[in-house]
C-alpha positions in Angstrom: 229.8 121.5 50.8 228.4 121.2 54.3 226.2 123.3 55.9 227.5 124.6 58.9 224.6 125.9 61.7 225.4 126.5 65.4 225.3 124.1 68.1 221.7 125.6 69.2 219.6 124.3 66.6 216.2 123.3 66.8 214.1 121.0 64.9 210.2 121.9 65.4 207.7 119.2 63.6 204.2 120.2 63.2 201.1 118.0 63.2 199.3 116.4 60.7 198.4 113.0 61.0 199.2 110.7 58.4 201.5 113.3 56.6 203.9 112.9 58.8 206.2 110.8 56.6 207.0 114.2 55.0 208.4 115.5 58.2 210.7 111.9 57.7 211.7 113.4 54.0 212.8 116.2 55.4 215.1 114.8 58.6 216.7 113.4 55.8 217.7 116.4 53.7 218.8 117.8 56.9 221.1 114.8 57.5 222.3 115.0 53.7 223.0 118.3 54.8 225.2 117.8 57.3 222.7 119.5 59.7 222.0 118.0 62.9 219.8 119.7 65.9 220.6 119.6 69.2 216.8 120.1 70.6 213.4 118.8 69.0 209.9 119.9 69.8 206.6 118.8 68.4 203.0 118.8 68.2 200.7 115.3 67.6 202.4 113.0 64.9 205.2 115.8 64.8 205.9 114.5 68.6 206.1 111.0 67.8 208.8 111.7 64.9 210.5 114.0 67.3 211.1 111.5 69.9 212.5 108.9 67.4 214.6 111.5 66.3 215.8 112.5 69.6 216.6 108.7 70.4 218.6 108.7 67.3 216.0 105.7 65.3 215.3 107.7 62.6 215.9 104.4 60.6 213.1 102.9 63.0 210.8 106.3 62.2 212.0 105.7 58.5 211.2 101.9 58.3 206.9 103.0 60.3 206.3 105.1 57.7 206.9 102.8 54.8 204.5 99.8 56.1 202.0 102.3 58.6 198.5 101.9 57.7 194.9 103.1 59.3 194.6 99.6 61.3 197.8 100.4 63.0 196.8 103.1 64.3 192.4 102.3 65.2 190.8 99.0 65.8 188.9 97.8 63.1 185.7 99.1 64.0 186.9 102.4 64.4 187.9 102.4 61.1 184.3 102.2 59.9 183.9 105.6 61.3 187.0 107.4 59.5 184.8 109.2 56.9 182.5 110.5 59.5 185.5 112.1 61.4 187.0 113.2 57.9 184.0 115.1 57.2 184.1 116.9 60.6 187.3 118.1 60.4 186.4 119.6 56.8 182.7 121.0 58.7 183.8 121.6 62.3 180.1 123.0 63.2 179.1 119.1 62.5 180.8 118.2 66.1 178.1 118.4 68.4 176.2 116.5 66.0 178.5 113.9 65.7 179.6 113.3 69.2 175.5 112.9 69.9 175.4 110.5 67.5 178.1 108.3 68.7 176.7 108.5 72.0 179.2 106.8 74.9 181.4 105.6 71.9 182.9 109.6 71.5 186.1 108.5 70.0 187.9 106.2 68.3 189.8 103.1 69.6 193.2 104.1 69.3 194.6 100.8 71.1 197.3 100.3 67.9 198.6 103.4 68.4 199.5 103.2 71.7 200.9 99.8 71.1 202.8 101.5 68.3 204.1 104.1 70.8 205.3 101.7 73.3 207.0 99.9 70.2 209.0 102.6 68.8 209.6 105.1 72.0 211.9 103.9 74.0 211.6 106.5 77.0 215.0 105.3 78.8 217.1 105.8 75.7 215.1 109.0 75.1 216.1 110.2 78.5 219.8 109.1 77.9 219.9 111.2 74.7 222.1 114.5 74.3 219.2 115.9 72.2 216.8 117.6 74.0 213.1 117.4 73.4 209.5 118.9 74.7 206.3 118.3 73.2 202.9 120.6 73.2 199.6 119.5 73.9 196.2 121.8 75.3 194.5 121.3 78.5 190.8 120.3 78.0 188.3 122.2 78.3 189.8 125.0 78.8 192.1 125.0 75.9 195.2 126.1 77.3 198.2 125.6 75.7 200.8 123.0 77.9 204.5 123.3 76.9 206.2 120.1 78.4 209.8 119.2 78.2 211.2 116.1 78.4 212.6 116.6 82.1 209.6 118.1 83.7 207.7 114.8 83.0 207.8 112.0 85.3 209.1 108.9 85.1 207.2 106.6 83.1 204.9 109.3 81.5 206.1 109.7 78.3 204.0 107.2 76.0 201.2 109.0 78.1 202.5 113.0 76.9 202.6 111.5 73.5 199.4 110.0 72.9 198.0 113.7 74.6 199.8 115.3 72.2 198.6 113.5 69.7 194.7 113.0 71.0 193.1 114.9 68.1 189.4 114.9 69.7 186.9 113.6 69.1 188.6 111.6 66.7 191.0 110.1 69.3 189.5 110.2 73.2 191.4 113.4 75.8 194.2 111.8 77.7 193.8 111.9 82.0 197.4 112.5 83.1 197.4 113.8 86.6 193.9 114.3 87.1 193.9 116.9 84.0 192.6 116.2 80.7 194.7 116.8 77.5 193.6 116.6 73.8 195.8 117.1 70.9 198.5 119.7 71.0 197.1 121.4 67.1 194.6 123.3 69.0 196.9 126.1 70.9 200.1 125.2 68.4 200.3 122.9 66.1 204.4 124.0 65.2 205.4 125.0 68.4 208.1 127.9 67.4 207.6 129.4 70.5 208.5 126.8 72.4 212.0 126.2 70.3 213.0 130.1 70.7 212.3 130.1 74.7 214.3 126.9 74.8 217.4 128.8 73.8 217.6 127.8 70.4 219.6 130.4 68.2 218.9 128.6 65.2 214.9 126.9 64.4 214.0 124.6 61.0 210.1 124.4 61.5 208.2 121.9 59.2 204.8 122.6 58.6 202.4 119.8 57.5 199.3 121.0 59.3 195.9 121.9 56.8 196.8 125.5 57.4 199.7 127.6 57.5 200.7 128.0 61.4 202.9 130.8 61.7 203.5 133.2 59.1 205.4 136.1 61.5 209.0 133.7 60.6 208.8 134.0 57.0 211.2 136.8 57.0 213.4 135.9 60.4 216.9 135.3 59.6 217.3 132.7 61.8 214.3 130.6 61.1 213.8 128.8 58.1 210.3 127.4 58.1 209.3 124.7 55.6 205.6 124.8 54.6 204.7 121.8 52.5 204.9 122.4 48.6 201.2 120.1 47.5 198.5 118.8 49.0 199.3 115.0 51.4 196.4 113.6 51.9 194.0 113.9 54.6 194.6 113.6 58.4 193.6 109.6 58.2 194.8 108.4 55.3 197.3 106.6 56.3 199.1 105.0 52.7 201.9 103.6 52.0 202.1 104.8 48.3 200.8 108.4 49.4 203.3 107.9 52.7 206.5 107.1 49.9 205.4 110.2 47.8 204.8 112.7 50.9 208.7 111.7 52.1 209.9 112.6 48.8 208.2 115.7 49.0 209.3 116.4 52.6 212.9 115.8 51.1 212.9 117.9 48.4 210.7 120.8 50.0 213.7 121.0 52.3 216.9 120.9 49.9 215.3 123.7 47.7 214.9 125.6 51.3 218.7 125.3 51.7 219.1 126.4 48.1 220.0 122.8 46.8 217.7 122.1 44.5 215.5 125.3 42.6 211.9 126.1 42.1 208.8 127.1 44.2 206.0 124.0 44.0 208.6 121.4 42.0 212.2 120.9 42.4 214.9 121.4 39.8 218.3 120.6 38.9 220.3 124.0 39.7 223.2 123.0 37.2 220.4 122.6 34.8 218.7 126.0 35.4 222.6 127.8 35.5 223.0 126.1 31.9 219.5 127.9 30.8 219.9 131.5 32.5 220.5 133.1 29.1 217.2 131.3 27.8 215.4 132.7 31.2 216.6 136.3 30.4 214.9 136.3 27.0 212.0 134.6 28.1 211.8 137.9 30.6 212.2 140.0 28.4 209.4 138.5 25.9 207.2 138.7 28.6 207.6 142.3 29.3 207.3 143.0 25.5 204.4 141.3 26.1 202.6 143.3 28.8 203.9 146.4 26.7 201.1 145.2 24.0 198.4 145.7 26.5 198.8 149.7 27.6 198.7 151.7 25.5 200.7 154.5 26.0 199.4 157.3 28.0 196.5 154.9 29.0 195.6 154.9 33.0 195.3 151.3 34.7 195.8 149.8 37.6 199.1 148.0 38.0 197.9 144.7 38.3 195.5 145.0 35.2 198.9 146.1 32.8 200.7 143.6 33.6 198.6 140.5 34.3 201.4 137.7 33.5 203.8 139.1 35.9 201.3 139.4 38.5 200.3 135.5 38.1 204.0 134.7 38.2 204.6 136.7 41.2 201.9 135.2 43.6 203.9 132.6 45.0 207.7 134.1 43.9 210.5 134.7 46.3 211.3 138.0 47.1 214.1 139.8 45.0 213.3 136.9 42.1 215.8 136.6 39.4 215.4 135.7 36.2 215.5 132.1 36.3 212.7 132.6 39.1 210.4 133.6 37.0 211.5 131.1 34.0 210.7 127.8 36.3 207.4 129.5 37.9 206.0 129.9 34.5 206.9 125.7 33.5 205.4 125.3 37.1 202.3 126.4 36.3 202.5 124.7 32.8 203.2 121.3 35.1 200.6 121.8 37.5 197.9 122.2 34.4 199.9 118.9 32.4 199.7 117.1 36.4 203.1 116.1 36.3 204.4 114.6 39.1 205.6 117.0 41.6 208.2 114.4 43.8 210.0 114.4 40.7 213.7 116.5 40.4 213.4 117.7 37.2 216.0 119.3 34.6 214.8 122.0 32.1 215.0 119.1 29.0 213.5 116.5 31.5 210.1 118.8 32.1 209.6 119.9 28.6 210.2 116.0 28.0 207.3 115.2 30.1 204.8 118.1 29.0 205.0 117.6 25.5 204.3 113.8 26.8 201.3 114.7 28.4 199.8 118.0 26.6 197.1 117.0 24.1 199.2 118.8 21.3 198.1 116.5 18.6 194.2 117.0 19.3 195.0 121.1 19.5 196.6 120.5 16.2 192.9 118.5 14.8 191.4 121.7 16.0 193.7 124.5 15.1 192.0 125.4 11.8 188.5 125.7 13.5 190.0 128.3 16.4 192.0 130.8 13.7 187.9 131.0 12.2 187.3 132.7 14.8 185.9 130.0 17.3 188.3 130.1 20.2 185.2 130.4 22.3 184.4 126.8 22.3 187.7 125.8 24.4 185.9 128.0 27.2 182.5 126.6 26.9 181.1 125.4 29.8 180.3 123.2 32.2 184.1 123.3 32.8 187.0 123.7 30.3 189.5 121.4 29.8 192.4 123.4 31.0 195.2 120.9 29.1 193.6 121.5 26.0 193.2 125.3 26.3 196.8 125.7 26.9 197.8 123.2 23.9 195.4 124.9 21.4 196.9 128.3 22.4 200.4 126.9 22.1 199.6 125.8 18.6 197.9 129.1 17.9 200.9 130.9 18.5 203.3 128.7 16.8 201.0 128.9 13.5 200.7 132.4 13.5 204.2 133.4 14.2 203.3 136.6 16.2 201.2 138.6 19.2 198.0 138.7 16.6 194.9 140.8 17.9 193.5 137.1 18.4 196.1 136.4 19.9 195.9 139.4 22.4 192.2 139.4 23.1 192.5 135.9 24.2 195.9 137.5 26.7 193.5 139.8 27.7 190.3 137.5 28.9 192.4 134.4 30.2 196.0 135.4 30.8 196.8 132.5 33.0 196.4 130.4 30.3 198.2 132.1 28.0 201.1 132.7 30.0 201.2 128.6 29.8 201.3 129.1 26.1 203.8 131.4 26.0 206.0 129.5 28.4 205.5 126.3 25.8 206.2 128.4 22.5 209.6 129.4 24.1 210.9 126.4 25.9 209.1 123.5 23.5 
């Protein structure tokens, strides 16, 4: 089945730097789709992928990311300063610092990437395409935002608009262009929504790849669907690859579960796998709320969040009006994220319970289980810092041995209910 979407539909890529290969991922679900826009906007690396994609080389965009690396994009002895510019973007009060350090050398050498640009933009054939396309980039110093389209920028001024888009200072030096200044587009809008709804466009996918959520007014807009990445893709110069390869897969399977093709929130499963185990999901509710019931006593006052702590943790990163099966792969999420399973993986129901009782420590939770019924559960949260894997195996095992809610069983709910939600997800799907 194809999804059909009007004619006015706008693809918006955000910045991020070397993440962008997840903004590739997801052209691709689009086009798996059947979903093709008819305008693209974009900030920084989000403009570069935009062009290809309005020039119709997404195979070209598709073919960078698998081979780009740092020294394609700085000169070698730039590179020597990534980790100083990494650590000012996490410590932004640091700038003044650094850019008195570096003295006349402000910026990095960013000849690659403008030979890259030259390599993979071609402005004629962008200018002959049907798609339209605009990019965003802010006015230095005074920080205003610059919304530029494709037909108000001179001949021959393209490659220029792209590397000020993409001039994230002082990493990369301000672009002159006219006798004005431009740094990177990020710091007015780094998804440039905005710019897609005055365009016209009736119908806006935004993908977000930037450290920090953009926008968050188009989370309930009908005609918006806005794609915020699902894990962590590295940082804005780590340009891998392996980490590229992963981030695509990611891109592309953030994007099908948007369009309700694959299921989950943080990891992607098989639909037909979750229809197959709806009637497992409905009991596992249910158990859940029994459950909580344990907790209040009745007549007893409490907050809401305090009486039903598992619900609460399920419910923090939920869809609104979840169903039952919502909550069912939320709670194997969270027992995934703890077991680090890999999250570019499209999973089934069997396939994940496969892979945590692969990479649980059961077999050392069952060495320990006698110690833990004595009474010394404490020592899984000693410090300096627990070993969350283990905590959740030794509570699975304490449940399977004694076969119901014990007091144990419920003081240890009560103190650390995030783990033994993880429990309770294994003793009814293991």
């Amino acid at each position: 089945m194809r999804v059909i979407l009007p004619s006015e539909t706008a693809l918006v890529l955000g910045g991020g730097g070397a993440k962008g290969a997840y903004e590739i991922g997801a052209i691709e679900a689009l086009e798996s789709l059947g979903i093709r826009a008819s305008s693209v906007y974009g900030t920084s690396v989000g403009a570069l992928n935009a062009a290809m994609y309005a020039q119709g080389r997404m195979d070209h965009a598709a073919a960078l990311w698998e081979q780009l690396r740092l020294e394609d994009v700085v000169t070698e002895e730039s590179a020597e300063l990534v980790e100083d510019i990494e650590k000012l973007f996490d410590h932004p009060d640091k700038l003044l610092d650094f850019i008195a350090r570096r003295g006349p050398k402000k910026s990095l050498d960013i000849t690659p990437f403008a030979a890259m640009l030259s390599a993979y933009v071609d402005e004629d054939r962008l200018r002959g395409s049907d798609i339209r396309f605009g990019l965003v980039a802010t006015r230095f110093p005074s920080l205003s935002c610059v919304e530029k389209r494709l037909q108000d920028m001179a001949p021959g001024s393209v490659h220029s608009w792209l590397l000020a888009s993409s001039a994230c200072y002082p990493a990369f030096p301000a672009v002159t262009i006219d006798d004005d200044r431009f740094i990177d587009g990020g710091f007015c809008d780094n998804v440039p929504v905005g710019m897609a709804i005055r365009g016209g466009a009736k119908r806006i996918i935004a993908i977000d790849i930037g450290r920090s959520r953009a926008h968050d007014q188009y989370d309930r807009r009908p005609n918006i669907t806005y794609i915020r990445t699902s894990h962590p893709l590295g940082s804005l110069l780590d340009f891998d690859p392996e980490r590229s390869s992963r981030n695509r897969i990611l891109g592309r399977n953030d994007t099908l579960r948007a369009f309700g093709r694959l299921r989950g929130v943080r990891y992607s499963f098989d639909p037909h796998s979750v229809q197959a185990h709806l009637l497992e999901a409905e009991t596992f509710l249910a158990r859940l709320t029994l459950c909580e019931s344990l907790l209040t006593p009745p007549g007893a006052l409490r907050r809401n969040a305090d009486a039903a702590p598992l619900f609460s943790i399920l419910e923090e990163t939920l869809p609104p009006k979840p169903d039952a099966a919502d909550y069912m792969l939320r709670a194997l999420e969270l027992c995934a994220e703890t077991a680090q399973l890999n999250p570019a993986e499209v999973y089934t129901i069997e396939s994940l319970t496969d892979a945590l009782r692969a990479h649980l420590p059961l077999e050392k939770a069952d060495s320990m289980i006698d110690s833990l019924l004595g009474g010394r559960i404490g020592v899984l949260f000693a410090p300096p810092q627990p070993d969350r894997r283990l905590v959740i195996a030794c509570l699975f095992r304490l449940l399977e041995r004694e076969r119901s809610f014990s007091p144990l069983a419920l003081r240890t709910l009560t103190a650390f209910p995030r783990e033994m939600l993880c429990a309770l997800t294994l003793r009814e799907f293991l």
